[in-house]
C-alpha positions as CSV (number, residue, x, y, z in Angstrom):
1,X,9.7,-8.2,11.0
2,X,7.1,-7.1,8.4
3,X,3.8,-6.9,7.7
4,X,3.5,-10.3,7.0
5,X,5.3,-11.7,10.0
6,X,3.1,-10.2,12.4
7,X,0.0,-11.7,13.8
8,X,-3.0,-11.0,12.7
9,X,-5.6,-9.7,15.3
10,X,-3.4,-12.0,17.6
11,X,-1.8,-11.2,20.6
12,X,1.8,-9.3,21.2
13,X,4.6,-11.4,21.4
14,X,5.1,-13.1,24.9
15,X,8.1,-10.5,26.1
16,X,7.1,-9.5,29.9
17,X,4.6,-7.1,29.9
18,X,7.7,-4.3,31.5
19,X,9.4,-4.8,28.4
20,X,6.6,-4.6,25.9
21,X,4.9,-1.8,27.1
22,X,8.5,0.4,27.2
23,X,9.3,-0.6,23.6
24,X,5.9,0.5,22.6
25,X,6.2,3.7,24.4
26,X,9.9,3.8,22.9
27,X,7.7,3.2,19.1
28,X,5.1,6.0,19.8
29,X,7.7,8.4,20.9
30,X,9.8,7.9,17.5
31,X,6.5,7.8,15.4
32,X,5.3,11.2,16.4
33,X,8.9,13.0,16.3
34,X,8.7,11.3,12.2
35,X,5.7,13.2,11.4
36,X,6.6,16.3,13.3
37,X,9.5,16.1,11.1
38,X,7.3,15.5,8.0
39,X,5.3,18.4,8.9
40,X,8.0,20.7,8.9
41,X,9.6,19.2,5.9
42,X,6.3,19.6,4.2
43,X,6.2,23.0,5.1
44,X,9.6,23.7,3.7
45,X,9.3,21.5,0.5
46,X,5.4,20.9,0.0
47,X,6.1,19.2,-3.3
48,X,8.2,16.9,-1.9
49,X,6.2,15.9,0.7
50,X,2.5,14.8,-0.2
51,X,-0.4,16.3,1.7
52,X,-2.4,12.6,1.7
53,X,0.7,11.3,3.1
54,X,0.9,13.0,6.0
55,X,-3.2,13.0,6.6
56,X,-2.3,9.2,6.5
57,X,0.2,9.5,8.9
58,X,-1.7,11.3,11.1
59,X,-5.1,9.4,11.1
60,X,-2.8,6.1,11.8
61,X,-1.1,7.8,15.0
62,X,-4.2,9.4,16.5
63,X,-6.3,5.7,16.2
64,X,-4.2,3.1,15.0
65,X,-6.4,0.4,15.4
66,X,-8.8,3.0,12.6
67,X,-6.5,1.1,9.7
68,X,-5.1,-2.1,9.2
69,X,-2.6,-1.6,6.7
70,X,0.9,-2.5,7.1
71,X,1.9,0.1,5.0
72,X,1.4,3.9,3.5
73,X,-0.5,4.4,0.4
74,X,0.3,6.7,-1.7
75,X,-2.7,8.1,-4.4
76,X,-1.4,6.8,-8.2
77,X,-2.4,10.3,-9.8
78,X,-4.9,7.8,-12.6
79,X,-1.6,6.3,-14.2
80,X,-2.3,4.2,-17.1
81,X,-1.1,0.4,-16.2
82,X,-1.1,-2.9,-18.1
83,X,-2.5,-5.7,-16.8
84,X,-2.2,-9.4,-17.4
85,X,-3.9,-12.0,-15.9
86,X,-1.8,-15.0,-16.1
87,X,-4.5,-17.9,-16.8
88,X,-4.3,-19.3,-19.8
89,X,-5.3,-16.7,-22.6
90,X,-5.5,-13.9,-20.1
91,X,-5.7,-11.0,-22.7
92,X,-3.9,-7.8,-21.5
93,X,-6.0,-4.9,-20.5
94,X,-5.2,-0.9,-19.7
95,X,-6.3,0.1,-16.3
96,X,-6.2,3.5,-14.2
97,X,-3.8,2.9,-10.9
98,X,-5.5,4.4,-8.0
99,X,-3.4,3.9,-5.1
100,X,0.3,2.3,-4.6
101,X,2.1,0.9,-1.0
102,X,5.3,-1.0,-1.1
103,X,3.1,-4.3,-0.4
104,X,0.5,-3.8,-3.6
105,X,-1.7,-1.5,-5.6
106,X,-5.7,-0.9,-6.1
107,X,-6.5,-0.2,-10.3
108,X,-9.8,0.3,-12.1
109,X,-10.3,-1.6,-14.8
110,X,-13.4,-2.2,-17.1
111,X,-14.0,-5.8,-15.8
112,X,-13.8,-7.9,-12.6
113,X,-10.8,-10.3,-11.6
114,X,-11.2,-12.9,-9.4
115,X,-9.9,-12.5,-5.7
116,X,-7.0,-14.9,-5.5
117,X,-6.3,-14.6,-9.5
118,X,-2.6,-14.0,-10.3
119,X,-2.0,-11.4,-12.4
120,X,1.0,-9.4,-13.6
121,X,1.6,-5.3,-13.7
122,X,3.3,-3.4,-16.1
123,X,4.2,-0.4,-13.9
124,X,5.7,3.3,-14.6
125,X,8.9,3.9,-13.8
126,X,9.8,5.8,-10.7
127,X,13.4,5.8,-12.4
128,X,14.6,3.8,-15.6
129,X,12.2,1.6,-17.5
130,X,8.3,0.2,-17.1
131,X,8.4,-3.1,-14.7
132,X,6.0,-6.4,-14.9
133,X,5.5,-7.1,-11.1
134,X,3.7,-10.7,-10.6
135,X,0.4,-10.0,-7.9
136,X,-2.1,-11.5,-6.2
137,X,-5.6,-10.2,-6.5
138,X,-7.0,-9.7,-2.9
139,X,-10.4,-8.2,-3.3
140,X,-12.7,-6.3,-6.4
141,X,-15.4,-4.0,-6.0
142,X,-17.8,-3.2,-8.7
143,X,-18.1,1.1,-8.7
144,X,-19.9,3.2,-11.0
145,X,-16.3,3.9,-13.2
146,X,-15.9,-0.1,-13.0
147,X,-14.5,-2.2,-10.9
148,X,-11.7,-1.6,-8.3
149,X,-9.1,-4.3,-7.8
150,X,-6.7,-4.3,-5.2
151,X,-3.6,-6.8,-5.7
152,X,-0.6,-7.6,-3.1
153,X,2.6,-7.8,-5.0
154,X,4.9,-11.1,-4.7
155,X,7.5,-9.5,-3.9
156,X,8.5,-5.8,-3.4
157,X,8.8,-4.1,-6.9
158,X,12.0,-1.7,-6.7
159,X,11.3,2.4,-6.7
């Protein structure tokens, strides 16, 4: 199941209530053995282990209800990015990438893009070379730095 299997705002699946509530107990138990293990990983290797991942973490186990994301995000450092609308003549613009998740992104460009616009990513590579990713544009914000679009990939861009 993934993010975009589950309902939204909808009810749990019909298993008996027994069941349901064990596996959830089962979940919560798992979930907070992960991030002690992240803590202490942190500790050891606090490079390798972002602090605003683990504040995430933690804000999403203490009240999940407090975020509705399927996924982590993780902060893009300002990377530069290309982006493409792909309407007819859509001219390529730079943009700064704010956050990333395995699901989609959030950039700042200079202008607004229209929520439901499909656009494509040139993205930094983790490993190897840059990467177009095809996205969906979800939502944009004007800010006093411009506006901030946030996009839901296609499909999963690899790294």
């Amino acid at each position: 199941m993934n993010g975009r299997d589950r309902p939204r705002g909808g009810s749990p699946p019909n298993y008996p209530r027994q069941l349901y509530d064990a596996l959830l107990g089962e979940a919560r138990d798992a979930a907070a053995k992960a991030v002690a293990r992240l803590r202490e990983l942190n500790y050891l290797f606090p490079a390798a282990v972002p602090g605003s991942l683990l504040e995430q973490l933690a804000r999403t186990q203490a009240d999940p209800r407090a975020d509705r994301r399927a996924t982590i995000r993780l902060a893009g450092d300002a990377d530069r990015v290309m982006v493409r609308p792909v309407a007819p003549r859509g001219r390529l613009v730079e943009a700064r990438l704010l956050d990333r998740s395995p699901t989609g992104l959030s950039v700042r460009l200079d202008r607004p893009l229209r929520p439901g616009a499909v656009v494509r990513v040139l993205l930094p590579p983790a490993e190897g070379e840059w990467t177009w990713v095809p996205a969906q544009v979800r939502h944009c914000r004007v800010t006093a730095d411009g506006w901030v679009v946030g996009c839901e990939f296609f499909d999963r861009p690899a790294g």
